[in-house]
C-alpha positions as CSV (number, residue, x, y, z in Angstrom):
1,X,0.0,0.0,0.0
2,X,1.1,3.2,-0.9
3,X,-0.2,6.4,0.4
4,X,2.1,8.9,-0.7
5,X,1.9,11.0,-4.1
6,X,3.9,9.5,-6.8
7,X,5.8,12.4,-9.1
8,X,3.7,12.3,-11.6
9,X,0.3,13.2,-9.4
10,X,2.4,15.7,-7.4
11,X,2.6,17.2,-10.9
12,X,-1.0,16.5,-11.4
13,X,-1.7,18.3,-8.4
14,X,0.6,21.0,-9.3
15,X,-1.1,21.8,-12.9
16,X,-4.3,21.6,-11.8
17,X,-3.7,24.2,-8.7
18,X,-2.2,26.6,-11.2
19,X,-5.3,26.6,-13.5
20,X,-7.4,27.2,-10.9
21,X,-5.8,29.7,-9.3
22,X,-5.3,31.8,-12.8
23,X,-9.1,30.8,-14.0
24,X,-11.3,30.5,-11.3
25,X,-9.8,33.0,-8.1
26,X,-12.3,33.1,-5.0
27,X,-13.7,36.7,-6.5
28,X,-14.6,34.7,-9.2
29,X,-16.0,32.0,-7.7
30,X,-19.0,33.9,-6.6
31,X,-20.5,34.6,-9.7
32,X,-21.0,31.1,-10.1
33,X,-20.5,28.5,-13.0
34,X,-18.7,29.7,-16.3
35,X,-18.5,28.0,-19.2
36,X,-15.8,29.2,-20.4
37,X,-13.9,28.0,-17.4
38,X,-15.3,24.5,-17.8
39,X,-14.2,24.6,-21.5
40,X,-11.0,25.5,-20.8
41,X,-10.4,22.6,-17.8
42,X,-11.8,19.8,-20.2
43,X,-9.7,21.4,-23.1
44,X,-6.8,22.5,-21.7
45,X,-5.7,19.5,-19.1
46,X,-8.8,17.0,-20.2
47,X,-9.8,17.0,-16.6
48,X,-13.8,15.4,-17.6
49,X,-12.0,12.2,-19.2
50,X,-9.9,11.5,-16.8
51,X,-11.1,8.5,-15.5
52,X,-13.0,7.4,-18.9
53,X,-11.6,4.7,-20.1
54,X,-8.7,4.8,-23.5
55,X,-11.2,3.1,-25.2
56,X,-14.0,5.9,-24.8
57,X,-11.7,8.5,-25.4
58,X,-10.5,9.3,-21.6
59,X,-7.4,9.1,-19.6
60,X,-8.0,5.7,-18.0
61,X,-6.5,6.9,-14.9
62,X,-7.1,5.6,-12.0
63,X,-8.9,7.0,-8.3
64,X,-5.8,7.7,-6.9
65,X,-5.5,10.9,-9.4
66,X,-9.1,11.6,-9.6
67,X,-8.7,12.2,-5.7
68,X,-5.9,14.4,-6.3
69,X,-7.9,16.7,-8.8
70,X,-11.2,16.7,-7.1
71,X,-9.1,17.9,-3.8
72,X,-7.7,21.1,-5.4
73,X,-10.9,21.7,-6.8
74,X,-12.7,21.7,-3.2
75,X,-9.7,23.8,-2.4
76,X,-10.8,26.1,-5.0
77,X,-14.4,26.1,-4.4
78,X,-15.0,25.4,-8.1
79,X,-18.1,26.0,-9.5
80,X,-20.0,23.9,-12.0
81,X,-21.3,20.1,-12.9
82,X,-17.7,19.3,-12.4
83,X,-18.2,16.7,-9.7
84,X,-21.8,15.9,-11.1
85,X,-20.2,14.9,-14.2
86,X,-17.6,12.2,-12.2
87,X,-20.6,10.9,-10.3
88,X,-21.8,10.2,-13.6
89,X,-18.8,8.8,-14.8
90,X,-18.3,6.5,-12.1
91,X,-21.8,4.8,-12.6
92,X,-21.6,4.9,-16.7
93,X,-17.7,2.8,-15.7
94,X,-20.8,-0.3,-14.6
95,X,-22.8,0.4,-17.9
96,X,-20.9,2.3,-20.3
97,X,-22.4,3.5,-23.1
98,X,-20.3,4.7,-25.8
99,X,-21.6,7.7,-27.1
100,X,-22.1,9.5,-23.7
101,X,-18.5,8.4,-22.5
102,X,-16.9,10.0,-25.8
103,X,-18.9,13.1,-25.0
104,X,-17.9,13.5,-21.6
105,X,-14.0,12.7,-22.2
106,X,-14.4,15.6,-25.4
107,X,-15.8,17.4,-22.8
108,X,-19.1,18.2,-24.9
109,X,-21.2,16.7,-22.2
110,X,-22.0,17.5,-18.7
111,X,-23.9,14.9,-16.9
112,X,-25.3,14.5,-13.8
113,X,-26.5,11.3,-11.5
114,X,-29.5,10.8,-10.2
115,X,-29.8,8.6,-6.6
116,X,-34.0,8.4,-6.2
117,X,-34.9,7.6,-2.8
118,X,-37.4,4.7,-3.4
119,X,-37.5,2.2,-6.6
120,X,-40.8,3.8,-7.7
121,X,-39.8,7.1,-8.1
122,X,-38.4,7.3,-11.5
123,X,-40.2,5.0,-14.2
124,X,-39.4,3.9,-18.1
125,X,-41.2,2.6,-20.7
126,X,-38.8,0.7,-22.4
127,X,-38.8,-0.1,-26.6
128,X,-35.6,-1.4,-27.5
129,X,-32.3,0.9,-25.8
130,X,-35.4,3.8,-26.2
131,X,-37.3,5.0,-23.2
132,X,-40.0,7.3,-22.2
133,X,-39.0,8.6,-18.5
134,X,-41.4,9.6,-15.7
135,X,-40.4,11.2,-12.6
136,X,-40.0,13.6,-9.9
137,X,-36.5,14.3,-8.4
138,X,-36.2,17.1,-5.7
139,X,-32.5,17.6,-5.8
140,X,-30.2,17.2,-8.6
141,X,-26.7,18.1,-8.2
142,X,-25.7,20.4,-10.9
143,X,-29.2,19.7,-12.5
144,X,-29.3,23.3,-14.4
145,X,-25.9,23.1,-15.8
146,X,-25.8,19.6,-16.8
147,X,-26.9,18.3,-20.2
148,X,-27.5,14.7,-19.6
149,X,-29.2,12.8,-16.4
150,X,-28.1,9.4,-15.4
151,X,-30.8,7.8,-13.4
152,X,-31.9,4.4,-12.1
153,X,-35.5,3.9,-13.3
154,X,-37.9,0.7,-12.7
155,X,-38.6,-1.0,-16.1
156,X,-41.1,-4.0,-16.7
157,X,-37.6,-5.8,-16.7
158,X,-36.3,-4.7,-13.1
159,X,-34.5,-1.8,-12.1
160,X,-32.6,-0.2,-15.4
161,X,-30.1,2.9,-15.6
162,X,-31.4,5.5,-18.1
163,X,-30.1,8.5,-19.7
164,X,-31.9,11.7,-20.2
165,X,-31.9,14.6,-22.3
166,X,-32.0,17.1,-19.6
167,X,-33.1,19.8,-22.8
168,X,-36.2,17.6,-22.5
169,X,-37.5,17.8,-19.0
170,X,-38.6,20.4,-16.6
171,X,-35.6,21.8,-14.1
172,X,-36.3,24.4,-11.8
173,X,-33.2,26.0,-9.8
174,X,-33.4,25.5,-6.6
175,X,-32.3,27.7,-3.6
176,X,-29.2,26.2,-1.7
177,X,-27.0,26.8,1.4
178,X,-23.5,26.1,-0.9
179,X,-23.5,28.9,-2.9
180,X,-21.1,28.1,-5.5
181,X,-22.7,24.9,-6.9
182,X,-26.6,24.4,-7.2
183,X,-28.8,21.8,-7.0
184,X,-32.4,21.5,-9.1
185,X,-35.5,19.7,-9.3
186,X,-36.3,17.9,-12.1
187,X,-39.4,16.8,-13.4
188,X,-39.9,14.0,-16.4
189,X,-43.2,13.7,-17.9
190,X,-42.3,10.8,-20.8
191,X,-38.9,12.3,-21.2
192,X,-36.8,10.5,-24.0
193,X,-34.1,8.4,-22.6
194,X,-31.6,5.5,-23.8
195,X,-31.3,2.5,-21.6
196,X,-28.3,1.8,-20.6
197,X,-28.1,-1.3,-19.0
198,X,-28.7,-2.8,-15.5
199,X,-27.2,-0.8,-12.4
200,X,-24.5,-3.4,-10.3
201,X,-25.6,-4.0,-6.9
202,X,-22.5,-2.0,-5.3
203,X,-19.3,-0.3,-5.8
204,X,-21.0,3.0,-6.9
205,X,-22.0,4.4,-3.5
206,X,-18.5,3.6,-2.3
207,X,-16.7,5.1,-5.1
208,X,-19.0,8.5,-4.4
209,X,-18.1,8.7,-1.2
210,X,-14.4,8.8,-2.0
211,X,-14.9,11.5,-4.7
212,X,-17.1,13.6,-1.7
213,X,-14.3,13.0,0.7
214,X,-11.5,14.0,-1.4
215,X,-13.2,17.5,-2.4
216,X,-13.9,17.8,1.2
217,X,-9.6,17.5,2.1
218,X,-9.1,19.9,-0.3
219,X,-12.0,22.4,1.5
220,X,-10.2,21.4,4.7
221,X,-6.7,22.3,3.7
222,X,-7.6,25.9,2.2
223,X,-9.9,26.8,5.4
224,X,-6.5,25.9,7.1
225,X,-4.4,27.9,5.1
226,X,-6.2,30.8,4.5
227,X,-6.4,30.7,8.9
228,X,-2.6,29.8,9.7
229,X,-1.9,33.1,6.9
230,X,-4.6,35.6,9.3
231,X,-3.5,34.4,12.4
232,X,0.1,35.5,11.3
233,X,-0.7,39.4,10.4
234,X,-3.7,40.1,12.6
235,X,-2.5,41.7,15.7
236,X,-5.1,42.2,18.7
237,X,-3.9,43.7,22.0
238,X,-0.5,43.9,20.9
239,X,0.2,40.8,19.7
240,X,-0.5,38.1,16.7
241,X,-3.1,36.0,17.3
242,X,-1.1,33.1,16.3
243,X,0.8,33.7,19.6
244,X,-2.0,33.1,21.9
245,X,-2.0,29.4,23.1
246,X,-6.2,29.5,22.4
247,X,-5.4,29.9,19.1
248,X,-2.4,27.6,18.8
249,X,-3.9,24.7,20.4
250,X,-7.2,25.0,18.1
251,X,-4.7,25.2,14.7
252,X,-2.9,22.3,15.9
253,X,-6.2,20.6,16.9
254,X,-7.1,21.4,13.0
255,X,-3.9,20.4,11.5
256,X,-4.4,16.5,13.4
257,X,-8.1,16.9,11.8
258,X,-6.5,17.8,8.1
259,X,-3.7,14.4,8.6
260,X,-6.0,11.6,9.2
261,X,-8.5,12.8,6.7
262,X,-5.5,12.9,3.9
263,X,-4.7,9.4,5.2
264,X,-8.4,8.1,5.1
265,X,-8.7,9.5,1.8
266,X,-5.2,8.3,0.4
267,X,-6.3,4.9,1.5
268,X,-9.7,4.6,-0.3
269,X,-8.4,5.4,-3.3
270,X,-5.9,3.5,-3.2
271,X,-9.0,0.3,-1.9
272,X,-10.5,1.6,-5.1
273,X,-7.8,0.8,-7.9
274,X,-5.9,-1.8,-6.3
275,X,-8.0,-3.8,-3.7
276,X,-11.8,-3.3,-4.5
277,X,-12.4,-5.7,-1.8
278,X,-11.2,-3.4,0.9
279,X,-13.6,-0.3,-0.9
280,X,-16.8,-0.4,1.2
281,X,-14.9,0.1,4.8
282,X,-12.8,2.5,3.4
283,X,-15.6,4.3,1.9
284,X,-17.3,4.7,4.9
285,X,-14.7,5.7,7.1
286,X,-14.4,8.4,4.3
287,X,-17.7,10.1,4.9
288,X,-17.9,8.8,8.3
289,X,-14.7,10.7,9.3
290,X,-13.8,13.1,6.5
291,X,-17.6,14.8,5.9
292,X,-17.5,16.0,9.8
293,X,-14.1,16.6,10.5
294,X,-14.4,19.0,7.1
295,X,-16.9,21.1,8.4
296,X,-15.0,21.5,11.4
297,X,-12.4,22.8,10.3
298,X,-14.2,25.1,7.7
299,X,-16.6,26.2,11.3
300,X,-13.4,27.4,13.5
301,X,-11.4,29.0,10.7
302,X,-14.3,31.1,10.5
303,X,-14.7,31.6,14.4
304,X,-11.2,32.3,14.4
305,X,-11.0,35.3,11.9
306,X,-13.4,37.1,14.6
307,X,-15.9,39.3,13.8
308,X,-14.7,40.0,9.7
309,X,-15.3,35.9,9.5
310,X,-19.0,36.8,9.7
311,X,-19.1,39.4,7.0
312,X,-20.6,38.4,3.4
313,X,-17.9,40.1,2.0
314,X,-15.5,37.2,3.4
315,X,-14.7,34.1,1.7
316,X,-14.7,32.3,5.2
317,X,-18.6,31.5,4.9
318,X,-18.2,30.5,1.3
319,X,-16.1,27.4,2.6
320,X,-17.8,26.7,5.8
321,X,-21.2,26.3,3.5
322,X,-19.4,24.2,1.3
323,X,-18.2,22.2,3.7
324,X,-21.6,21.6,5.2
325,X,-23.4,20.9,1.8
326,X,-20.6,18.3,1.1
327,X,-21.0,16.4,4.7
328,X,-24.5,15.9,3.8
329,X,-24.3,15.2,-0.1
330,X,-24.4,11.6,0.5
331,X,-26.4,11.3,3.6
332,X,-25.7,12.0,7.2
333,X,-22.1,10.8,8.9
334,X,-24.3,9.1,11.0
335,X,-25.5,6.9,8.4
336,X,-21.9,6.3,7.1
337,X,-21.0,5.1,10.9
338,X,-24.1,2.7,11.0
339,X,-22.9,1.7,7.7
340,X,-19.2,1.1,8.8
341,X,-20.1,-0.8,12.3
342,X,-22.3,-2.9,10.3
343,X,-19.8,-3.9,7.8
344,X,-17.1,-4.6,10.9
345,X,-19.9,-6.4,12.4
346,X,-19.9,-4.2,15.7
């Protein structure tokens, strides 16, 4: 097992940071999703294909790198169906379908996934690979900038994964606490969709939650960053806040939080490409661990820049959001411990 960064995803890591940094600053980050930027990610570094498969037209890396680019991009608070578009991905790896996969390496298509919360939710009448798709879904992640939904729908065959034409259906934005990426809800009245094939009864869940938790390290590291930098220049009562042992103790308190996510996270990827067996523990510790200890850290580097922490005019509350959205993306923590202690048979 190997948990450290090889070269090469150091300078994955390193590329991708730069973009960001040039493209999408936090000033810009507020106005939201740009096109232009997305264009540019998928065009410039092919960041949508990554974990497509060579013979879709993608990268055919592995989780270990997907981690280290969806890590800088919770770092960067990027906007956009970016991490909609891997959710999508990882189910279409199950029951790829040819055309969509060359469209989201090309970075042409956007795509979203759909998780309904009963079987009955999402129905399709099914003629051939064609489909006419009924529905309600509350919340879609990235459902107004995507172009294609991915959704599990029951069939007169069983239980089927479909792809939608989101031009098709009826999406209404909805209004959300993480105000750099949006959610919708989607309504399908005999939408057209193209079977896909069956959905496989695991491995997608767990490889979501690693794709979750690695944004969330990289929301963790920035909030931590952007805290250790204040505490060095703000002075109050004559002195840096960063020499008060309060403020000392909670950094360092942060810093341990920070390690054993990046560990936890190293490790499911690493379950993911090279010991699938080992995937739904790791996975769970992920989200069980990572999605709380994120906002946590995200909650006292706000506390700790004081009263300017509060302001709207702060990027403080941009991460802390974030960082509650994500712990709750996938469910609860408390639901990822139940599912952990039942797997460990606790």
């Amino acid at each position: 097992m190997k948990l450290v960064l090889s070269q090469e995803q150091q300078q994955l890591r390193e590329t991708v940071r730069s973009f960001l940094g040039a493209a999408v600053p936090l000033t810009k980050v507020r106005e939201g999703h740009d096109p232009q930027v997305y264009a540019r990610l998928n065009g410039e570094l092919g960041l949508s294909g990554l974990i497509v498969p060579e013979e879709y037209g993608g990268a055919g890396a592995g989780f270990a790198e997907l981690a280290v680019v969806l890590e800088e991009m919770g770092a960067a608070l990027l906007p956009g169906p970016f991490l909609a578009t891997t959710f999508a991905t990882i189910a279409l790896a199950h029951a790829p379908d040819k055309e969509l996969l060359n469209g989201i390496a090309d970075g042409r298509v956007a795509a979203t996934l759909a998780q309904p919360e009963t079987e009955s939710d999402v129905t399709a009448e099914v003629s051939g690979d064609a489909a006419r798709v009924s529905g309600n879904l509350p919340r879609v992640l990235s459902g107004m900038e995507a172009d294609v939904l991915v959704v599990p729908a029951r069939t007169a065959d069983g239980v089927r994964l479909v792809a939608v034409e989101l031009a098709d259906v009826t999406r209404t934005p909805l209004e959300t606490l993480d105000l750099t990426r949006g959610q919708a809800a989607v309504t399908m009245d005999g939408a057209r969709g193209r079977v896909l094939g069956p959905p496989p009864a695991s491995g997608i869940g767990d490889r979501l939650c690693l794709a979750v938790a690695a944004e969330q390290l990289g929301v963790m590291r920035a909030s931590l960053d952007a805290i250790v930098a204040y505490s060095k220049v703000r002075v109050a009562f004559g002195r840096y806040i960063g020499s008060y042992q309060g403020v000392k103790h909670k950094l360092a308190d942060m810093l341990c939080k920070l390690e054993q996510a990046e560990s936890i996270v190293r490790y499911a990827a690493w379950a993911a490409d090279e010991s699938p067996g080992e995937l739904p523990e790791a996975a769970a510790l992920a989200q069980a661990y990572v999605g709380r200890a994120c906002f946590e850290v995200a909650r006292d580097h706000l506390l700790l820049h004081g009263g300017i922490g509060f302001t709207w005019e702060h990027d403080a509350h941009l991460y802390y959001k974030r960082a509650k959205a994500d712990e709750v993306l996938l469910g609860p923590p408390r639901t990822h411990r139940a599912r952990l202690a039942e797997l460990l048979e606790l």
